[in-house]
N, C-alpha and C positions, 0 to 999 in steps of 0.2 A: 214591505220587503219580505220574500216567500225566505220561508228557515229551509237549511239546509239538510238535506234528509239522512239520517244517520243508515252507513252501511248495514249490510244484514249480519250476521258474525259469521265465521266461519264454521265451514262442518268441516269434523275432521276425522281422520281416517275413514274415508270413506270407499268401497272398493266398487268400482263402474261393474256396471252387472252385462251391457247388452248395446248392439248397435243398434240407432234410431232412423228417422228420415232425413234425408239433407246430411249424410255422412257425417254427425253429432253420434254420441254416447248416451247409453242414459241410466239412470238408474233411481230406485226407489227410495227417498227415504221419507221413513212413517208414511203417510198419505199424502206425498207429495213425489209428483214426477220430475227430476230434476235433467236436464241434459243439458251435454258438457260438450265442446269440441274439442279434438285434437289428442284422445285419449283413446285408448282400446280397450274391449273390456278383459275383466281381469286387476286391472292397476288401483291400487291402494291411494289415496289422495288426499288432499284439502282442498276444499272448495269456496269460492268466493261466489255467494248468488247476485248479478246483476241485474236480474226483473223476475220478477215476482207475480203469479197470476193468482186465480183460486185453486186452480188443481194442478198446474206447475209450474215451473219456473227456470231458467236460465241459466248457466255460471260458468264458472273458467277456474281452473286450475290451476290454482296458487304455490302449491307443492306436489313433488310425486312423493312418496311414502315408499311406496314396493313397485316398482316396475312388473307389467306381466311378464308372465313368460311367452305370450302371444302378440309379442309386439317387434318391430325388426327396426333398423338402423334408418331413418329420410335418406333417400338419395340427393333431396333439392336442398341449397342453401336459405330455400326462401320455403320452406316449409314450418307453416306454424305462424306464418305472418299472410301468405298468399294462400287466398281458401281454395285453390281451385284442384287440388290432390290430397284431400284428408285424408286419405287413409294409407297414406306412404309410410305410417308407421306399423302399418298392419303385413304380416305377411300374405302373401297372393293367393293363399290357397284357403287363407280365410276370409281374403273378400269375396272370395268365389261362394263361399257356403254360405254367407251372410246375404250375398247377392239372391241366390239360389231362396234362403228363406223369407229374403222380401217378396220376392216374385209369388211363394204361394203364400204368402201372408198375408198381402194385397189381394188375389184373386180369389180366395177362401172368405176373407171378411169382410171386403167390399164387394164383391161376385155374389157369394150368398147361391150357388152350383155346384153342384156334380162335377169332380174335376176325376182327370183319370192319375195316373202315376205320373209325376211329372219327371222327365228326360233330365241326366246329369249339366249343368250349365255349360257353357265350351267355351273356355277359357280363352285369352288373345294369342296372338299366336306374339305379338311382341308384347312386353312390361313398359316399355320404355324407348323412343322416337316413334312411336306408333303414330302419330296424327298426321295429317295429310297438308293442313290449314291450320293458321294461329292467327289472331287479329292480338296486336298491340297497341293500348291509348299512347298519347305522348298530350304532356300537361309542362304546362310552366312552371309546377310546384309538385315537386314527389312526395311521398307519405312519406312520416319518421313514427317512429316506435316512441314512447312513452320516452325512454333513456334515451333516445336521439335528443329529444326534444328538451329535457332536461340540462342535458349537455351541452345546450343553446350550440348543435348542429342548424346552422342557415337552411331554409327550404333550397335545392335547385332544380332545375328541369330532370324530366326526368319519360324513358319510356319502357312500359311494361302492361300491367295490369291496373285494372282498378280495384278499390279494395268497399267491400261491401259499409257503408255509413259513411262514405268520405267521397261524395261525387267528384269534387273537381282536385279530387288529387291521384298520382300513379305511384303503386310501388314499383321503383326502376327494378327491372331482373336483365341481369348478370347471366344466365344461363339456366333458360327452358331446358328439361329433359325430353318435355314431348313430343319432341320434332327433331328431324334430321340438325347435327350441330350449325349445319351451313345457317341456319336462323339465327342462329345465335351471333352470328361473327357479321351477319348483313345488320339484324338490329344495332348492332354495338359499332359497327361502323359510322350509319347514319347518326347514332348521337353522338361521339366522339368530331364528325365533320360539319356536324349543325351547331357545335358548342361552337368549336374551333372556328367557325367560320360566324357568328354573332345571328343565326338562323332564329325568330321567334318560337316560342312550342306554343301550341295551345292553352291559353287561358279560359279553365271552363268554368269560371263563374260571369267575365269578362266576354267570354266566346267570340274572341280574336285571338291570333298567333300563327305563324304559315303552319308548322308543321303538327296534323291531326291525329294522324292514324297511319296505321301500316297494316294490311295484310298480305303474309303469304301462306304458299300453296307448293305444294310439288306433287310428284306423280311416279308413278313404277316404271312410266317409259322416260325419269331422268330429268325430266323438264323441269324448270323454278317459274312460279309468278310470281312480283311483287305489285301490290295496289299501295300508292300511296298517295294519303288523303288529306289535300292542304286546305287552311281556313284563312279567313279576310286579314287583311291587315289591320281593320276598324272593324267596331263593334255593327252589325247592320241590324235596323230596327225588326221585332219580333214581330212581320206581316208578312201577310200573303204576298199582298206588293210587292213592298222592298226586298222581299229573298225573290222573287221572279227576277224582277227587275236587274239586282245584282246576279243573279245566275247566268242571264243573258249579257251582261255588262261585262262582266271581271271586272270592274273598275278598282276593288279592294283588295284582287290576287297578284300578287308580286311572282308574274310568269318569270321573271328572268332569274330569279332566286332558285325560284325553283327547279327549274332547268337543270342549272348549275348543281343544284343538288344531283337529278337523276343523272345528269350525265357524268358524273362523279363516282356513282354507283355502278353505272352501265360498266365504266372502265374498268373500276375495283370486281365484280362480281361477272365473270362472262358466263355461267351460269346461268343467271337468269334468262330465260329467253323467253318473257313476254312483261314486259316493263310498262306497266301503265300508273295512272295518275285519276284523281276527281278533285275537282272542286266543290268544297263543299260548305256554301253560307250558311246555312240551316243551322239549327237551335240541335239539333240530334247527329249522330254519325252516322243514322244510317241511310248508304248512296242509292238505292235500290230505283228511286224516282231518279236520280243523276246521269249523267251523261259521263259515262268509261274510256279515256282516251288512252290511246299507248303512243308513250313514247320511245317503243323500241320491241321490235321483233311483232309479236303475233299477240289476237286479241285473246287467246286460248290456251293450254295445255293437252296434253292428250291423257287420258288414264288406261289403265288397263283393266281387265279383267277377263279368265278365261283367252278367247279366241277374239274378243273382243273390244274396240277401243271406244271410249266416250270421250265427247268435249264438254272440255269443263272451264266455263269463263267466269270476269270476277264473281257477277253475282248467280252463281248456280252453285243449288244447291247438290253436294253429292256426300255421303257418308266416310267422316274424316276418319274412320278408320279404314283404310284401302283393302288390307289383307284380311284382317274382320269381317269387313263386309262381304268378300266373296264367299265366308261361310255362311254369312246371316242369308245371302240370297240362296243358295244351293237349300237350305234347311226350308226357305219360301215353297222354293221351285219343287223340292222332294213333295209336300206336304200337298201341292195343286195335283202333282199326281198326273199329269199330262199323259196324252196318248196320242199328240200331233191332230187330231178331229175338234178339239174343244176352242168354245169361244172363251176367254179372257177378259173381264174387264180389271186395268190395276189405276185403283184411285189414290189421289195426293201422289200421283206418279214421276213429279220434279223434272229429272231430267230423262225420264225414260229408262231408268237402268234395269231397275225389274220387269219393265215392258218388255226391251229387248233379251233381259237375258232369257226371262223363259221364253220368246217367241219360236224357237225353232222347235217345242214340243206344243204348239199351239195351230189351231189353223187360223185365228185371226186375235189381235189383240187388241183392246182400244186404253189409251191412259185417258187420264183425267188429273189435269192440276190444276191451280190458283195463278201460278205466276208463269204469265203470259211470256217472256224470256227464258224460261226453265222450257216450256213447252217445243217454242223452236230450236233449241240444244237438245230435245226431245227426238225431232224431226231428224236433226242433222246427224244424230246416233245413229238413228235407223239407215241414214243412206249412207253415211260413209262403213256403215258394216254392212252394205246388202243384204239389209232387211225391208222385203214387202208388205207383212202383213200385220204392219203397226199402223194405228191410228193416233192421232191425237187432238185434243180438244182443251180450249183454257177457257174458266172462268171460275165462282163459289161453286164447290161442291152442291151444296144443296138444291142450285140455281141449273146448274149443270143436266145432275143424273137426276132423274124426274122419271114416272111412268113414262112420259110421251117420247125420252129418250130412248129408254131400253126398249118400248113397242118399236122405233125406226131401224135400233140397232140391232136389236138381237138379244132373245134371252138368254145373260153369262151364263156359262157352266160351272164358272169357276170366279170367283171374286178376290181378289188381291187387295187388302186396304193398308196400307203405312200413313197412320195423320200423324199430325202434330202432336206434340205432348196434352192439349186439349182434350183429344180423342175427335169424334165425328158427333157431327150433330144429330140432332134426333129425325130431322128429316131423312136426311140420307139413311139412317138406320130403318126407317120405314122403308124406302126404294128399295132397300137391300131384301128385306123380307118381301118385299110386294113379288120383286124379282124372282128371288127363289131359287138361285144356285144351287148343286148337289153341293158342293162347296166353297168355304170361307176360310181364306189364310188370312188371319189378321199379325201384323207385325207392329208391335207400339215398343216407343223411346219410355213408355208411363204406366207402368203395370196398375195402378189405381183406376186411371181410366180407361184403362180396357178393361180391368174385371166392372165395372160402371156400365159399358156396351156392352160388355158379352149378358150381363145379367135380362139386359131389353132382348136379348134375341132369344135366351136362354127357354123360351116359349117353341121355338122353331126351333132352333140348334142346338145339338149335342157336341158339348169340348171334345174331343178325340186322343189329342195329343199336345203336350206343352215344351216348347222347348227355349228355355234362358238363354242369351247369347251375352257374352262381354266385350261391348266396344270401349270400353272407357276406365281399362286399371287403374289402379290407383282414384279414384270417384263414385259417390252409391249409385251413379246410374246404370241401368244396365235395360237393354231393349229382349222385349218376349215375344216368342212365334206361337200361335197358337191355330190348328188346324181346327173347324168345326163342319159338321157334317149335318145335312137335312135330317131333322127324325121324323119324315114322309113323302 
């Protein structure tokens, strides 16, 4: 029988020096790096260490001591329990500077370059209902807090978020600030009518129960999507097989339930105007391989931007900060420097949005994405804006853009790259230089791995210009534009 391991003791008074990665705290003490969440620095504390490495360690915040003075009020009820807006205690002007010194803190020590003066960050233009999109789990069983649980509070269903170390359970929210309220009163609907009506939620250790998931979406031209994603009524074995089989089947989706569900919503919410559904057997939530039905109105929404409108369906991808993003792409667009003659290529290009928006300072443009769906929302940007001089192409980046491409297409003048928070592989980063553009806007969600690739290129290209954007207040992420120019 293993003994049980004695806590560590606390430290005390100890005052948070500085913000870390993963919008945690941190601070020094003796030779040991300790971070904290949910603290800003400044504040005076006790601490309790819950893991312990060689050089640092973990903890949580048993008492405050001295509140900073750089610290502001949570807007959210569910702050300090739901990780997804740490820094709601911080005020905005210094997640901005904080933001700002990640960005060259990353690109200076993982970069390992020549960087010029980097550009003021550009704050969101909202704080607060900024997001475009929210996806909600729904579980059988909601997380309780330590004192819920004490309090011998019963688990019940529940729909919200998941909370990091508790797979199959959701903390229920009452009210997101990040989105328009109308989400809030459609979530709260559909659990109050699922309860009320003996609706199963997903059981996800079990992985059966109808109701799985919810996302929605809205847009500047007024439109609501809601997806919502039901699961077996039986548990179905974890194979290739039997999830084909049942996908083609339904034999374990209770269509009539669900119906009744949406059409219950439809009633409640005449807003929404694109009402769809998945079925989803699978061991994971995500529909991308699934088949998207609508049960009401249109498979799409329209977004705005500019002069121009994109279709945005369930699974396309588009940058959930709407109003944000039309600055992050104008900072693109400035930095390519167009003069209506230049070929374009924009890779990880999604649904086209940067293709199309600079196309009208381009004389031809080509994208390049992954996901073969995103690509023909790609397409369909281009003609419902009349625009002719887009291309597009799906497949691996790396598989894709080859010499033998760019010898049939044409040598870019200009390269456009937004990847994933990965960054880009090393191949494509070769194409890139074999290529040889006068330049390189790179836009990363991952300021690590883009000073990572700027450092491979850092042979050929000279940084020029840097500019922070904040899509995501209240969270350490923030996406950087970085303009790089031939040095021959």
């Amino acid at each position: 029988m293993s003994r049980k391991k004695k806590p560590y003791p606390i430290l005390e008074n100890i005052t948070i020096q500085d913000v870390a990665a993963e919008g945690k705290c941190v601070v020094r003490v003796n030779d040991l790096v300790v971070f904290v969440p949910f603290c800003v620095p400044g504040d005076v504390v006790d601490l309790q260490i819950k893991r312990k490495k060689h050089s640092y360690a973990e903890a949580e915040v048993v008492r405050f001591v001295e509140y900073s003075k750089n610290r502001t009020q949570p807007m959210c009820e569910h702050f300090g329990v739901c990780g997804g807006c740490k820094w709601q205690n911080m005020p905005y002007e210094s997640q901005l500077a904080f933001k700002q010194k990640q960005v060259h803190d990353q690109l200076q020590r993982i970069g390992k370059i020549e960087l010029p003066e980097f550009m003021p960050i550009k704050g969101s233009v909202k704080t607060s209902e900024y997001r475009n999109k929210l996806d909600f789990g729904c579980s059988s069983k909601q997380w309780l807090t330590r004192e819920q649980m004490e309090q011998g509070i019963p688990f019940h269903p529940g729909i919200g978020f998941h909370i990091t170390g508790a797979f199959d359970k959701i903390l229920p929210i009452e009210k997101c600030w990040l989105m328009d309220d109308l989400q809030n009163q459609i979530r709260n609907y559909i659990y109050r009518y699922a309860c009320d009506n003996a609706i199963t939620f997903y059981d996800l250790r079990a992985q059966h129960g109808l109701l799985r998931d919810l996302v929605l979406r809205n847009s500047l031209s007024g439109e609501w999507m809601l997806v919502v994603q039901f699961g077996p009524t039986e548990q179905i074995a974890n194979n290739k097989e039997s999830i084909a089989e049942e996908i083609a089947n339904e034999s374990q989706f209770d269509k009539e339930t669900a119906f009744k569900l949406l059409e219950a919503v439809h009633q409640q919410f005449p807003q929404i105007t694109s009402l769809q559904y998945v079925y989803n057997p699978k061991c994971n939530d995500t529909f991308g391989d699934l088949d998207v039905k609508v049960y009401y109105g249109k498979d799409h929404i329209f977004e705005l931007m500019e002069d121009l409108k994109f279709k945005v369906g369930p699974k396309s991808f588009y940058q959930t900060n709407t109003e944000q993003a039309y600055h992050l792409y104008c900072v693109a667009r400035d930095f390519a420097d167009l003069n209506g003659e230049g070929l374009v290529y924009d890779l990880y290009t999604g649904t086209g949005t940067i293709a199309n928006f600079v196309s009208k300072k381009a004389k031809h443009v080509i994208g390049i994405e992954y996901v073969p769906e995103a690509i023909e929302d790609a397409k369909v940007n281009s003609q419902i804006n009349g625009i002719d001089n887009t291309e597009f192409y799906a497949g691996d980046m790396k598989d894709i853009l080859t010499d033998d491409f760019i010898a049939e297409h044409g040598r870019p003048d200009v390269i456009i790259t937004d990847p994933p928070r990965a960054g880009m592989h090393p191949d494509v980063i070769q194409v890139i230089l074999n290529a040889h553009p006068q330049r390189i806007v790179y836009v990363s969600c991952n300021p690590a791995t883009q000073a990572r690739d700027l450092q491979l290129m850092d042979a050929d290209y000279k940084v020029v210009a840097v500019q922070p954007v904040d899509m995501f207040p209240h969270t350490p992420h923030v996406e950087n534009v970085v303009l790089l120019e031939a040095r021959q």
